[in-house]
Z-matrix of the N, CA and C atoms (Angstrom, degrees):
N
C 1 1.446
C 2 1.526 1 108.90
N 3 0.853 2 102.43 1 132.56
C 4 2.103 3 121.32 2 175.53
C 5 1.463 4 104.97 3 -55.50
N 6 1.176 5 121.80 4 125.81
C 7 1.338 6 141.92 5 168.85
C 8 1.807 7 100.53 6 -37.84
N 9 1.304 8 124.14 7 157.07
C 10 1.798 9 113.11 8 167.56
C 11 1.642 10 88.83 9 -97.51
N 12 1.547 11 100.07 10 142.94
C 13 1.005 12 140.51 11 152.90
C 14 1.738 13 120.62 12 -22.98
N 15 1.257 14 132.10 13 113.55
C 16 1.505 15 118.32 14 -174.83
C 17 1.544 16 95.60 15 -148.88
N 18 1.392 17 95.70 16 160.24
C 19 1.429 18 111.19 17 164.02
C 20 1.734 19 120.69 18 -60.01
N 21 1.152 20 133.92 19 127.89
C 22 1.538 21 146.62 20 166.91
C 23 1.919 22 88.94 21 -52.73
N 24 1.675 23 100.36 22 141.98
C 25 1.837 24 100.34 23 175.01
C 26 1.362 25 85.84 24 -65.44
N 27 1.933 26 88.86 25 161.00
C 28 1.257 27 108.50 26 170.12
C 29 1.271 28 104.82 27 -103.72
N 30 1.625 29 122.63 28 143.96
C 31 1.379 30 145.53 29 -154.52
C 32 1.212 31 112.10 30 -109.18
N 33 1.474 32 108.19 31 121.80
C 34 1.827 33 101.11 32 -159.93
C 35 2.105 34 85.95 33 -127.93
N 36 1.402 35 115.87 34 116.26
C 37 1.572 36 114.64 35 179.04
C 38 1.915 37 108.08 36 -115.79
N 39 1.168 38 102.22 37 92.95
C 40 1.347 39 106.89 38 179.82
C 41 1.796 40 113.82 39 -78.82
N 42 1.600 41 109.98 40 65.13
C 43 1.421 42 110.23 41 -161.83
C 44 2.332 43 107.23 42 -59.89
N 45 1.458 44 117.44 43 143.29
C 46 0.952 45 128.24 44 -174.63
C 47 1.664 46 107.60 45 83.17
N 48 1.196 47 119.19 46 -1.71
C 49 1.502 48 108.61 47 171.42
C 50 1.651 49 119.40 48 -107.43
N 51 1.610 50 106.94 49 141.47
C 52 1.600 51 87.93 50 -161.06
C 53 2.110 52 92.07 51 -115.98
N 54 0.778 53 115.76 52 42.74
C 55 1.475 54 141.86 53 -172.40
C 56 1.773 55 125.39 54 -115.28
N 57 1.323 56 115.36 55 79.97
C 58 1.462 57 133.68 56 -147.83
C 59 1.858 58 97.30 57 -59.00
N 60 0.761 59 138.76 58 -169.60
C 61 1.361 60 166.44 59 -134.00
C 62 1.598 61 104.87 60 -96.39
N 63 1.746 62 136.01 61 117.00
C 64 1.304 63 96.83 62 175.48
C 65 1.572 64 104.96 63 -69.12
N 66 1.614 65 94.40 64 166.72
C 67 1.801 66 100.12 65 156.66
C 68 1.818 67 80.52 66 99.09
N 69 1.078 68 116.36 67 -5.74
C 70 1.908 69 90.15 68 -166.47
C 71 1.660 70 92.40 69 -122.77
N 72 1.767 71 89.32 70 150.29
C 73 1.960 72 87.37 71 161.09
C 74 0.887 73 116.12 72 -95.72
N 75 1.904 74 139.59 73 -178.08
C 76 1.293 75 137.44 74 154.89
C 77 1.598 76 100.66 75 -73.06
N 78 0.561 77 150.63 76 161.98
C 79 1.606 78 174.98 77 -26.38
C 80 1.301 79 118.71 78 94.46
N 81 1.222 80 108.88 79 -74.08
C 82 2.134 81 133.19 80 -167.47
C 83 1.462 82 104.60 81 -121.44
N 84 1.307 83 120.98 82 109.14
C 85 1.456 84 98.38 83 179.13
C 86 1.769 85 96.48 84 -115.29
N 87 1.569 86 113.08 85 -28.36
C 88 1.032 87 113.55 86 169.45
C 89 1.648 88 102.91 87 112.21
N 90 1.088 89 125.84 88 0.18
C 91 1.522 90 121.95 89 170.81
C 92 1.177 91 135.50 90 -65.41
N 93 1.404 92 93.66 91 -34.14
C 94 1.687 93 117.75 92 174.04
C 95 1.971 94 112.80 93 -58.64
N 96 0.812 95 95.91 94 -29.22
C 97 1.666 96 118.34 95 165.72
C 98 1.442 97 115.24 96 -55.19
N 99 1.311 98 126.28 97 130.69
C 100 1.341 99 133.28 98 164.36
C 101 1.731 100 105.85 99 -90.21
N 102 1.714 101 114.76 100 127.93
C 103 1.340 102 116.90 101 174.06
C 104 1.406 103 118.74 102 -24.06
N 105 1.028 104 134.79 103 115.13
C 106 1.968 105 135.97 104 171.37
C 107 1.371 106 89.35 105 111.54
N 108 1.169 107 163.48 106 -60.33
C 109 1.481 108 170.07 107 -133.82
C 110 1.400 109 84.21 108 -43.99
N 111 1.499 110 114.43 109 106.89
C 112 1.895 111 119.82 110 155.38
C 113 1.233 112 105.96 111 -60.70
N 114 1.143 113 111.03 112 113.60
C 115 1.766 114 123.01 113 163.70
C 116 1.555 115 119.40 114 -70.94
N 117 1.631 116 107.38 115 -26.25
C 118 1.226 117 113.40 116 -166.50
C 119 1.194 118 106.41 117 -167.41
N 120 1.513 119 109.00 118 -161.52
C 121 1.815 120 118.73 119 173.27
C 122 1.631 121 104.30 120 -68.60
N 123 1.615 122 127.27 121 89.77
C 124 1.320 123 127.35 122 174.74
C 125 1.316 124 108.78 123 79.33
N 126 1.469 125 124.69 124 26.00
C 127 1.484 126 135.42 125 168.14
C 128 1.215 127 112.38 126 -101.29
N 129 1.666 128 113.87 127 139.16
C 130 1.476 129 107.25 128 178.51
C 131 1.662 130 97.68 129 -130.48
N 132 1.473 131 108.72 130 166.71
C 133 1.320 132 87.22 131 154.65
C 134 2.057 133 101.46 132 -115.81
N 135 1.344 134 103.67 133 166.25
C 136 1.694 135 96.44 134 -161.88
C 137 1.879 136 97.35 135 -155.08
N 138 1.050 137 78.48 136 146.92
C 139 2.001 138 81.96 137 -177.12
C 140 1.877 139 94.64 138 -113.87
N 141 1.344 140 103.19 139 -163.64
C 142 1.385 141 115.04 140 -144.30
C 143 1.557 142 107.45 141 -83.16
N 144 1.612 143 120.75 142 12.89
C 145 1.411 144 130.85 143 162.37
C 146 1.579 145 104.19 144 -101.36
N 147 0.596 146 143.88 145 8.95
C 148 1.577 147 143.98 146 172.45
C 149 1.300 148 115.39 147 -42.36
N 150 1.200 149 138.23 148 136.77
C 151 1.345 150 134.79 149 146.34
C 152 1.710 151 132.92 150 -83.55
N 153 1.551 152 83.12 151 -24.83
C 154 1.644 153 88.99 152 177.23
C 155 1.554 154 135.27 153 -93.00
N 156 1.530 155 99.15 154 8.49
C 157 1.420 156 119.59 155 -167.97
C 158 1.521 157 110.93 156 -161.20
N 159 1.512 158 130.37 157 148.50
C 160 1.437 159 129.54 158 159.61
C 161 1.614 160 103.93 159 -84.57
N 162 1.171 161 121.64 160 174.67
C 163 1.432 162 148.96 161 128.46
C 164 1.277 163 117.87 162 -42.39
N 165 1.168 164 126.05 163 116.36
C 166 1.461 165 142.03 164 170.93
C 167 1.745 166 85.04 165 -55.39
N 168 1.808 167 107.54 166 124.54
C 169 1.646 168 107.56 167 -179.72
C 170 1.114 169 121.85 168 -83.15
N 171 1.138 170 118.50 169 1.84
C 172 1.707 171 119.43 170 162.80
C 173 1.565 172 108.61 171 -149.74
N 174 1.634 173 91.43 172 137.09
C 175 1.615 174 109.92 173 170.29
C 176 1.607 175 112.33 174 77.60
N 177 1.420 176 110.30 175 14.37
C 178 1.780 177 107.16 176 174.78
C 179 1.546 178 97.34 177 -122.36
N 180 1.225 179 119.83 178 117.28
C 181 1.620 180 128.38 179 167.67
C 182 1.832 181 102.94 180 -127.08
N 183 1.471 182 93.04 181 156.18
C 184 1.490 183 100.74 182 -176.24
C 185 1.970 184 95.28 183 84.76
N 186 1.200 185 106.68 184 -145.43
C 187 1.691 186 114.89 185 -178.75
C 188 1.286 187 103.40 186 -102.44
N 189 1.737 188 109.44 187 159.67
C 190 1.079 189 123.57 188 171.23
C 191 1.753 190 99.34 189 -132.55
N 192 1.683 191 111.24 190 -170.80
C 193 0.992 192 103.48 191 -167.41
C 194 1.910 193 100.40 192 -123.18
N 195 1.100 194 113.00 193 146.98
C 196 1.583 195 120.59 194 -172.17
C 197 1.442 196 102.47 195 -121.74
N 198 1.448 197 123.35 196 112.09
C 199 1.392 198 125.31 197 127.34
C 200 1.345 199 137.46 198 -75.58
N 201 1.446 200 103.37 199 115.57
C 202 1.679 201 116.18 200 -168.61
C 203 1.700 202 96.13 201 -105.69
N 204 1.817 203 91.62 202 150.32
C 205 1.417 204 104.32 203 -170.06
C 206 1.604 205 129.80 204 -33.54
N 207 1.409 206 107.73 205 125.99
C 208 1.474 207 116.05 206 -171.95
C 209 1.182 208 107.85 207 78.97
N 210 1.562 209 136.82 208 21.79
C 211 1.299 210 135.70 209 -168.23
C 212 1.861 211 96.62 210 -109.50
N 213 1.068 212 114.44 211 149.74
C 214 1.451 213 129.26 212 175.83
C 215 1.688 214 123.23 213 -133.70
N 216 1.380 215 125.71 214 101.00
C 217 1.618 216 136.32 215 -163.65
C 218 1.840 217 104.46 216 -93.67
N 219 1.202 218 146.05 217 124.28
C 220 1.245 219 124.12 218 -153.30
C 221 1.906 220 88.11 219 -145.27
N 222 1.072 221 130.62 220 98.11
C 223 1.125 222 136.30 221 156.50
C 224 1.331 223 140.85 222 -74.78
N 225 1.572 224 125.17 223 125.54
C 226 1.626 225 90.90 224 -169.48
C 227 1.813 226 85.59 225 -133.45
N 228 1.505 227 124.78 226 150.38
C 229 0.795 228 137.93 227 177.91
C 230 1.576 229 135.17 228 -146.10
N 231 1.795 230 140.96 229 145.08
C 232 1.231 231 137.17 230 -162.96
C 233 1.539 232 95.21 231 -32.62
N 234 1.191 233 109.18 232 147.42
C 235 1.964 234 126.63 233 162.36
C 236 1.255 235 115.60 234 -47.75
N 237 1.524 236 121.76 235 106.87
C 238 1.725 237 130.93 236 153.66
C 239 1.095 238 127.78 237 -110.95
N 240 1.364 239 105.86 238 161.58
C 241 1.582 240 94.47 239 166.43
C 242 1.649 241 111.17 240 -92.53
N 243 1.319 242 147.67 241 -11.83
C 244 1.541 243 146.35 242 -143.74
C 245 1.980 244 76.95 243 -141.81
N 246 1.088 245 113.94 244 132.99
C 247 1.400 246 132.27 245 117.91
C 248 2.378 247 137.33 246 -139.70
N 249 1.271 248 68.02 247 149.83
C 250 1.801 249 77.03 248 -155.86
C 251 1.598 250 108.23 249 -122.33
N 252 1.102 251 119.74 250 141.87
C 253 1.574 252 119.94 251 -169.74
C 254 1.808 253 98.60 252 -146.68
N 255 1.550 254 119.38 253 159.92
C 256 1.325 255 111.81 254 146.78
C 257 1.724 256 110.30 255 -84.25
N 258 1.290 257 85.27 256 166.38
C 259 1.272 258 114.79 257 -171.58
C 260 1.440 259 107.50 258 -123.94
N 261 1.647 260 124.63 259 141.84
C 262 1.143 261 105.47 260 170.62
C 263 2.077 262 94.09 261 -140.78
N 264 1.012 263 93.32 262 133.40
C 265 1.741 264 99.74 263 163.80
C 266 1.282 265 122.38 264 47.52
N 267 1.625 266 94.99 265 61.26
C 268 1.456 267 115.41 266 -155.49
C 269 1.698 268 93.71 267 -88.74
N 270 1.604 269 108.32 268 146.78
C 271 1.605 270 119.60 269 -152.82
C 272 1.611 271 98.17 270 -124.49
N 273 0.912 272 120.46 271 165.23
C 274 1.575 273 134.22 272 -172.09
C 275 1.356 274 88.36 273 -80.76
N 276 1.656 275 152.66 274 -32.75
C 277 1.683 276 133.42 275 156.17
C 278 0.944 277 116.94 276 -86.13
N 279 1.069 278 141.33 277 44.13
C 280 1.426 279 136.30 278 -172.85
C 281 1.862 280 91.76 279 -116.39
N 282 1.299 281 112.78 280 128.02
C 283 1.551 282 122.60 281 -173.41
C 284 1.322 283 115.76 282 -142.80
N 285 1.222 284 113.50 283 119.64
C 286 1.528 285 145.46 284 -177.32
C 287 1.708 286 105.80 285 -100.18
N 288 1.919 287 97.52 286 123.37
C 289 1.426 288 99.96 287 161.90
C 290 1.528 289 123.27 288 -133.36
N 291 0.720 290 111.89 289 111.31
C 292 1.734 291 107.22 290 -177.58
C 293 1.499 292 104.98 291 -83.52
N 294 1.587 293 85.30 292 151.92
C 295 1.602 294 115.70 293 175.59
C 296 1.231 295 124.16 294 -130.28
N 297 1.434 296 102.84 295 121.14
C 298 1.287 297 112.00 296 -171.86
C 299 1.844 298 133.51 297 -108.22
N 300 0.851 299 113.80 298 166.43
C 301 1.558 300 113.06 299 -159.07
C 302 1.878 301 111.96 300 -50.72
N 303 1.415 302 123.31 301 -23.85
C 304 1.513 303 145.48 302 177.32
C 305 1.088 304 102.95 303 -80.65
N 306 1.417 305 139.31 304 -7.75
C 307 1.391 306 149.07 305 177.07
C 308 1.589 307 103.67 306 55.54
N 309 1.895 308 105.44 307 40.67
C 310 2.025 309 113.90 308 141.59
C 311 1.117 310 92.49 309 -82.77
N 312 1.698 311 87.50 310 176.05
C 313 1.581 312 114.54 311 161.78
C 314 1.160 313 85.69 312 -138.08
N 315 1.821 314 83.88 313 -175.47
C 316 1.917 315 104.97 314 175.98
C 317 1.325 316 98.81 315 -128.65
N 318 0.894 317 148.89 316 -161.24
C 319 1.795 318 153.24 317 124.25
C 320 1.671 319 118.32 318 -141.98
N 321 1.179 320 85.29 319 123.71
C 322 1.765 321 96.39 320 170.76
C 323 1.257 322 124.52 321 -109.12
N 324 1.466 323 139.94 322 118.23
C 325 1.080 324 150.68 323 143.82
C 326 1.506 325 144.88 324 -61.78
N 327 1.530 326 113.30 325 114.79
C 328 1.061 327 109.29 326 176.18
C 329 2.064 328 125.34 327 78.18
N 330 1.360 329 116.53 328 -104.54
C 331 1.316 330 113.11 329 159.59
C 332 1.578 331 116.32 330 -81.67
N 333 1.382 332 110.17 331 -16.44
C 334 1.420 333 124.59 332 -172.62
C 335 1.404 334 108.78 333 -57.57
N 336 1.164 335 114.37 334 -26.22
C 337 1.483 336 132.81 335 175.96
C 338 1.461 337 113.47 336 -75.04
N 339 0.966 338 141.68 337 -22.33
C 340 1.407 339 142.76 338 161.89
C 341 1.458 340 111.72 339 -116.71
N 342 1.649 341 122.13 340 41.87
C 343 1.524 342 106.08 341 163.19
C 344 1.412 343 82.15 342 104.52
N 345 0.908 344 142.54 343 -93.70
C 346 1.835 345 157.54 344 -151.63
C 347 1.748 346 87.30 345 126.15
N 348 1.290 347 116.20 346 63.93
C 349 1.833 348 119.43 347 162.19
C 350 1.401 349 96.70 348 -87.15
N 351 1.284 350 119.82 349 158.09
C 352 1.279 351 140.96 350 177.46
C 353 1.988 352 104.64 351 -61.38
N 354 0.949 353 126.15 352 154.12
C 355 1.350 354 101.69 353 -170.42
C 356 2.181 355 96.98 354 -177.22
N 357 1.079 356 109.35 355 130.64
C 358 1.746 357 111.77 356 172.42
C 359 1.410 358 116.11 357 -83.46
N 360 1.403 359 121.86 358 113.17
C 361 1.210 360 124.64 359 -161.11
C 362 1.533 361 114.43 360 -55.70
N 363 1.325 362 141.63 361 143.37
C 364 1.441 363 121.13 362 -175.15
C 365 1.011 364 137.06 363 66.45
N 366 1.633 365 115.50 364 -13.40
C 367 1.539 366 102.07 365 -173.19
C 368 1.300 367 122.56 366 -72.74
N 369 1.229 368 119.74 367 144.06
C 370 1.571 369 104.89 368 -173.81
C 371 1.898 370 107.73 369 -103.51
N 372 1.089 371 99.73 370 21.50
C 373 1.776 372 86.75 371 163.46
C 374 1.458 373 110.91 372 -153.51
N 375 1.440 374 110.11 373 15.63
C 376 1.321 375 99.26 374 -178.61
C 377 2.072 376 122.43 375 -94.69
N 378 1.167 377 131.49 376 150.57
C 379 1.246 378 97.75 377 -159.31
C 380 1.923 379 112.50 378 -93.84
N 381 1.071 380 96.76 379 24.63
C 382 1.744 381 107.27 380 -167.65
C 383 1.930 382 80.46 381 -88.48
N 384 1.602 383 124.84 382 -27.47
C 385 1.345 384 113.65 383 -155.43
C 386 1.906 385 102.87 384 -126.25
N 387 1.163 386 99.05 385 21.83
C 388 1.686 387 128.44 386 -166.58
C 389 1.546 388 133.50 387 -149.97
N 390 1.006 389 122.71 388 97.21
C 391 1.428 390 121.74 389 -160.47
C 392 1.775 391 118.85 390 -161.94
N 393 1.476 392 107.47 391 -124.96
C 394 1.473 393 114.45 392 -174.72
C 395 1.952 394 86.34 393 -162.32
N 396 1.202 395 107.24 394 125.26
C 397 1.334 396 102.30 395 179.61
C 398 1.822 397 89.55 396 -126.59
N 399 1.454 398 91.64 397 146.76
C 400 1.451 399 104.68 398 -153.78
C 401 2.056 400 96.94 399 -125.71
N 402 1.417 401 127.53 400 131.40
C 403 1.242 402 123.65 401 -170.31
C 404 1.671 403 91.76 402 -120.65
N 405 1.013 404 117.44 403 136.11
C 406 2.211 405 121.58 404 165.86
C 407 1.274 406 108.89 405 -123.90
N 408 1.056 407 155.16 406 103.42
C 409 1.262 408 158.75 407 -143.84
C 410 1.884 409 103.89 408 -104.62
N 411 1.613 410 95.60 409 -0.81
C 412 1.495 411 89.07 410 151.95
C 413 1.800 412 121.98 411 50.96
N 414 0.904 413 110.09 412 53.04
C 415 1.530 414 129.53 413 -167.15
C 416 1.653 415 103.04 414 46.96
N 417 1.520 416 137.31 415 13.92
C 418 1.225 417 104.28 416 -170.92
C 419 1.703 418 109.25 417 -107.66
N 420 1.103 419 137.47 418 -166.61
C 421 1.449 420 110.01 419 174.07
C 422 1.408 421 138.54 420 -15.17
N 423 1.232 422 132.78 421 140.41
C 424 1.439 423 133.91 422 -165.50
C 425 1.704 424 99.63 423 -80.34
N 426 0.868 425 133.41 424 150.05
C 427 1.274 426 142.04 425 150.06
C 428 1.663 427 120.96 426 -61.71
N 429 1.126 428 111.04 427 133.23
C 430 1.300 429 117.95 428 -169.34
C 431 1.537 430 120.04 429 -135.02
N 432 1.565 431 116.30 430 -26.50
C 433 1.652 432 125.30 431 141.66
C 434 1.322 433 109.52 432 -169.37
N 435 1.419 434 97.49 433 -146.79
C 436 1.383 435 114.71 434 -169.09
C 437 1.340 436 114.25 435 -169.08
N 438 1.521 437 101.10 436 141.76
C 439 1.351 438 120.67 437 -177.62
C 440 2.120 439 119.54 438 -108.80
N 441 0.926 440 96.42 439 111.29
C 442 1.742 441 101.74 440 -179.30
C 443 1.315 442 116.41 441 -83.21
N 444 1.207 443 135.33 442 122.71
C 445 1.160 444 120.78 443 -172.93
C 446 1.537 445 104.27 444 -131.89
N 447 1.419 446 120.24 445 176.23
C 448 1.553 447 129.38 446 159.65
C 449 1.416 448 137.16 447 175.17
N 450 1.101 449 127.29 448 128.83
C 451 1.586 450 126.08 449 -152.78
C 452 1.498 451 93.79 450 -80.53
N 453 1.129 452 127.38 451 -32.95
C 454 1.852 453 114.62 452 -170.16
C 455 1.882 454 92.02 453 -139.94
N 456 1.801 455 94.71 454 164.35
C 457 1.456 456 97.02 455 -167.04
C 458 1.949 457 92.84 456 -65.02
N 459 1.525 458 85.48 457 152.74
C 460 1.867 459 155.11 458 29.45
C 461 1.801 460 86.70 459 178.81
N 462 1.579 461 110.65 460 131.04
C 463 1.063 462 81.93 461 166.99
C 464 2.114 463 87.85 462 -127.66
N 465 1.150 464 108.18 463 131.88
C 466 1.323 465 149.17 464 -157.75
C 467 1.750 466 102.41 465 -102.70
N 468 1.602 467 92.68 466 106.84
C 469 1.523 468 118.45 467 173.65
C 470 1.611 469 119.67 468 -140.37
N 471 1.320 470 105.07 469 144.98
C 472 1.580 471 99.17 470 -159.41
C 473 2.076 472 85.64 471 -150.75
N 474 1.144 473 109.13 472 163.00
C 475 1.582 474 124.93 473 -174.13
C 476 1.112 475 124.00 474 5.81
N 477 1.798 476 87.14 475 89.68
C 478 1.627 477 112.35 476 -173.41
C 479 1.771 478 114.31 477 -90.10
N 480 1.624 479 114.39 478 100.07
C 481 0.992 480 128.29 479 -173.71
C 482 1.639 481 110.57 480 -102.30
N 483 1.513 482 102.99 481 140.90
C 484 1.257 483 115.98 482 179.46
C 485 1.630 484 114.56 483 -99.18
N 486 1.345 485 135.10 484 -170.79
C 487 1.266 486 144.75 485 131.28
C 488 1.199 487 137.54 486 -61.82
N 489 1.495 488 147.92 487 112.98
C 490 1.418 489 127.91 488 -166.44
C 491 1.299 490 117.31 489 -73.05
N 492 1.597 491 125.73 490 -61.77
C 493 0.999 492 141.72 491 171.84
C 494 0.964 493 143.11 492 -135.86
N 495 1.584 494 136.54 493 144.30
C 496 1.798 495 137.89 494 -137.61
C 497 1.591 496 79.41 495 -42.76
N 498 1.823 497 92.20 496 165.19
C 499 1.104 498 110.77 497 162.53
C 500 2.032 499 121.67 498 -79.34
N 501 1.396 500 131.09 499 -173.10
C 502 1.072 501 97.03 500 -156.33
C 503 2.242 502 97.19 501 -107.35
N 504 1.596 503 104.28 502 6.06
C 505 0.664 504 104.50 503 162.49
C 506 1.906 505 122.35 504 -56.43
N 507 1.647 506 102.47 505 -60.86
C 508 1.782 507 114.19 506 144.37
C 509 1.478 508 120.30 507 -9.61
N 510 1.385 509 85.15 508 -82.86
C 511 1.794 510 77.55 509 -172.91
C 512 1.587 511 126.41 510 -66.14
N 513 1.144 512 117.54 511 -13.67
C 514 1.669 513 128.92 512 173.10
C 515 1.546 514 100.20 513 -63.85
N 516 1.625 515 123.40 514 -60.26
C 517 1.132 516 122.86 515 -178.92
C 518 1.439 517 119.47 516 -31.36
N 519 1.526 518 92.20 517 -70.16
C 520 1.268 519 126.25 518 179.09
C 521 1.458 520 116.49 519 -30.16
N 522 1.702 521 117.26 520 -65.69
C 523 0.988 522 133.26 521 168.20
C 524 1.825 523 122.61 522 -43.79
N 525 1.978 524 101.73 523 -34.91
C 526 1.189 525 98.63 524 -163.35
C 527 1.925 526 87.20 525 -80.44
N 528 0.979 527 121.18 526 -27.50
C 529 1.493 528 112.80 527 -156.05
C 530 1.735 529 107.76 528 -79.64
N 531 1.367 530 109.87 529 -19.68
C 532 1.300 531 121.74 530 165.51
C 533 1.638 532 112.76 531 -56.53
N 534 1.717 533 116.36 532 -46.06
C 535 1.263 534 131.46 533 164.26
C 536 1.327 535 116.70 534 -24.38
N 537 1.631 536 94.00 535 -74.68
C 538 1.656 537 108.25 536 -171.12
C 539 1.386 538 121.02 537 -66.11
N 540 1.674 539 117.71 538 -30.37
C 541 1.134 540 116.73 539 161.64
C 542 1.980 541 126.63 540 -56.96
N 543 1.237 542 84.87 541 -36.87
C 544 1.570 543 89.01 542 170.33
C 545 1.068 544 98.35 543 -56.83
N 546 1.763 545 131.16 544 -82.83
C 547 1.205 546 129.26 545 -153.35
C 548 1.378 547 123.48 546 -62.42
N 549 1.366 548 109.22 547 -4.79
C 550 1.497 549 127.89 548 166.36
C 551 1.777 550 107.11 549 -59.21
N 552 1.085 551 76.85 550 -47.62
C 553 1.739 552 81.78 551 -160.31
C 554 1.622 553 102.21 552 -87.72
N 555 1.063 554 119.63 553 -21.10
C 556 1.586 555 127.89 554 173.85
C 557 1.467 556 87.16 555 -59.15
N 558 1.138 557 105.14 556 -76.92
C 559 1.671 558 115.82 557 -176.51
C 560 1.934 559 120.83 558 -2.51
N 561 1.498 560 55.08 559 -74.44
C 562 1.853 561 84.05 560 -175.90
C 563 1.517 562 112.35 561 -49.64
N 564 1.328 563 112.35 562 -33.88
C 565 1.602 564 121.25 563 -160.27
C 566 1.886 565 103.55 564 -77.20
N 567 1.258 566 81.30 565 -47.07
C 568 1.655 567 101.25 566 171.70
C 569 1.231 568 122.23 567 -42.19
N 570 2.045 569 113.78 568 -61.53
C 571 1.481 570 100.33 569 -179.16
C 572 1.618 571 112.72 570 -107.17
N 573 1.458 572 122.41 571 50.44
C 574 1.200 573 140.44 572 -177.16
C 575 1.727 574 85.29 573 -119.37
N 576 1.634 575 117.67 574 -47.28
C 577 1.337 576 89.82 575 174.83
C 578 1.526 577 149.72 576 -110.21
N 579 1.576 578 88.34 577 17.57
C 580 1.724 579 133.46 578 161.97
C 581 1.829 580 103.09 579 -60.63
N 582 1.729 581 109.73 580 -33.12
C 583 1.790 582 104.54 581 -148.00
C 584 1.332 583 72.82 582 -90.46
C-alpha cells in the first residue's frame, strides 16, 4: 500500500541570523568535541583555526562541525516536527536529507536547502549563504534526523536544534480524538446494554 500523500516541510532560511528556531533547543552544538574529532564519514568537528572548514558567520562560537569532500554526518534524534541549525557557506554540493519518523526522506541540494533563496555559492560571510535554516514538517511525518552530505569541501553546520513538543495545534487534535474514542466506546456500552 502507497504511503498517504503529505506536504514536503516547509523551509524557513533566516540568512545573517545566528539564533536557532523559537520553541527549539540546541541538541549538538559541537563543543564537547576536541578540534579534529571525526564525527563521521569525513566529518570533523573544528573551531576557528581550521583549514578544512570556516565558521558558520553568524551565531556559531566555540566549534562547529565540517563535512569535507565525500564526507557524510548522519544524526538521528527524539521525533519533531521543527528542526533548525546554522548554516554557514552553503555551496551548490552541499546536500541535506532528512529522515522522518515513516522511514521517508527528502533531500535537498544546494539552494534547495534554504527554500531555493537566491544565495552566493561559498561565501563565507555573506548572509544570502549564512544563516539559521529552519525545517516544520507541518503535521506530516515527524522528523527523526538528518543526513549532511558533500562531494567537495566543506559544508559547515553548527547548533543543531530540534522541537520539544507537538505543536499545540497537535495536542488539541489529539486530545479531541481521545474524546471521540471515549464516547465511542461509551456508546457502545450503552446500547449493548439497552439489547
Amino acid at each position: 500500500m502507497a504511503p498517504a500523500a503529505y506536504a514536503a516541510p516547509t523551509i524557513h532560511f533566516d540568512g545573517g541570523s545566528g539564533t536557532t528556531a523559537a520553541g527549539t533547543t540546541v541538541f549538538q552544538n559541537f563543543d564537547s568535541y576536541a578540534p579534529g574529532t571525526l564525527l563521521g564519514t569525513k566529518t570533523y568537528a573544528f573551531d576557528a583555526n581550521s583549514s578544512l572548514g570556516v565558521r558558520p558567520a553568524f551565531g556559531s562560537t566555540g566549534n562547529f562541525a565540517s563535512v569535507v569532500g565525500g564526507g557524510t554526518y548522519t544524526v538521528n534524534f527524539a521525533a519533531t516536527n521543527i528542526l533548525s541549525f546554522v548554516l554557514g557557506s552553503l555551496d551548490s554540493f552541499n546536500k541535506l536529507t532528512l529522515l522522518f519518523a515513516d522511514n521517508s526522506s527528502v533531500t535537498y541540494l544546494g539552494n534547495q536547502i534554504i527554500g531555493g533563496l537566491p544565495y552566493i555559492s561559498g561565501d563565507q560571510h555573506s548572509p544570502l549563504s549564512n544563516g539559521v535554516v529552519t525545517y516544520n514538517a507541518n503535521g506530516g511525518p515527524l522528523i527523526v534526523g538528518a543526513t549532511f552530505s558533500t562531494r567537495s569541501n566543506s559544508f559547515e553546520i553548527d547548533n543543531l536544534a530540534r522541537g520539544g513538543v507537538p505543536e499545540p495545534a497537535t495536542w488539541a487534535l489529539m486530545i479531541l480524538g481521545f474524546g471521540a474514542v471515549g464516547g465511542a466506546v461509551r456508546y457502545r456500552r450503552r446500547a449493548t446494554v439497552r439489547a
